[in-house]
N, C-alpha and C positions, 0 to 999 in steps of 0.2 A: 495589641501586638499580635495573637495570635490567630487575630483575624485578619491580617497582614499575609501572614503568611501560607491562610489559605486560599487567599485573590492571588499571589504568586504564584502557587503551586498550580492552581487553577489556569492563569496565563498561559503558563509553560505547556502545560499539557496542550491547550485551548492553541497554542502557536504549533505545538507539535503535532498536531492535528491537521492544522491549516497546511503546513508545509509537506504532509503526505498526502495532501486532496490535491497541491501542487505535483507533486511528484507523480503519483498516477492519471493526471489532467492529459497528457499527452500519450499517444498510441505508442511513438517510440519509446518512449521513457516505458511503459508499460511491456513493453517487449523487452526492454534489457532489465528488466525485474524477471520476464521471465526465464529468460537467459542464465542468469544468477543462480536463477533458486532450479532450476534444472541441472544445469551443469555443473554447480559452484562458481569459487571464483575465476576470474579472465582476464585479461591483459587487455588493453584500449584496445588493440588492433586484431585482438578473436571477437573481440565485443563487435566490433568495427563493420569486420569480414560477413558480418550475417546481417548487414543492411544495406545491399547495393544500390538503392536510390538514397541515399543520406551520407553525404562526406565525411569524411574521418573527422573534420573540424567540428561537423555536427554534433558527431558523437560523443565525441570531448565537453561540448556544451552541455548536452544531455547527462553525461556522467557527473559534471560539476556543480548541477542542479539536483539530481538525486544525493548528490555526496551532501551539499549542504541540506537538503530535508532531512538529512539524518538517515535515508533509507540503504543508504551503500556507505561503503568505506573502502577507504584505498591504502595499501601497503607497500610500500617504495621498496622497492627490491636492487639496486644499480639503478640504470638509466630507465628502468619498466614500475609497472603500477600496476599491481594486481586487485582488484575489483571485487567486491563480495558484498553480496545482500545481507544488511539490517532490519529485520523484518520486526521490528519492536513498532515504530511508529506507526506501522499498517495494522499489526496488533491491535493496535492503541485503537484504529478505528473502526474495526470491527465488534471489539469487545465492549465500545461504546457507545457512540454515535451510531451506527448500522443495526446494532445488537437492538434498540428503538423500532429498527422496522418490522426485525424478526420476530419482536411477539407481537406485533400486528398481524404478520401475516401467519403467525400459529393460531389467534385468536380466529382469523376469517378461516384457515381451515377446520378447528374445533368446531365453529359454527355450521358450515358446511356438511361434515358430516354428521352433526343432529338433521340437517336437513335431508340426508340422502335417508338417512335412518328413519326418519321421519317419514318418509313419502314411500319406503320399501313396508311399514309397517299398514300401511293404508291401503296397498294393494292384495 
């Protein structure tokens, strides 16, 4: 049983992962993260206003796909819906998956400078 429930835990994370690689796949979507996390929260139509080749319809698309990855959230305020970055699932990706490349690339530069050290001692 308790290994049940670390394939679950495992999924969950492993789908909330997948659904912020979706969320960042796109340049727009990737502009209204930075929108977000700039300005704070926004209303569809400030969100909107700062992408004159892409329809308000788009952006409602785009906002309804970041809402369900989990990386935004929306607040019903009357007739409006204010927009705010959830930055846990991008978190998620840096501090795991990504975080794999960065001690690669700490390793290749550790190595590197044995080599520059190395060749400065030579001369």
């Amino acid at each position: 049983m308790a290994g049940t429930s670390n394939i679950s835990r495992r999924s969950v994370r492993s789908a909330s992962r997948r659904n912020a690689f979706v969320a960042i796949a796109d340049p727009t979507r990737r502009e209204i993260l930075e929108l977000l996390r700039d300005r704070g929260p926004l209303k569809a139509g400030e969100i909107a206003s700062n992408f004159g080749e892409v329809s308000r319809p788009g952006i409602s698309r785009h906002l309804r796909v970041l809402k369900e990855c989990g990386v935004v959230s929306a607040e019903r305020a009357g007739n409006t819906r204010r927009y705010s970055l959830h930055p846990q699932p991008l978190m998620e990706i840096r501090n795991g998956w990504l975080a794999g490349f960065s001690a690669n690339q700490n390793k290749s530069l550790v190595r590197l400078r044995k080599r520059v050290e190395a060749d400065k001692s030579r001369s």
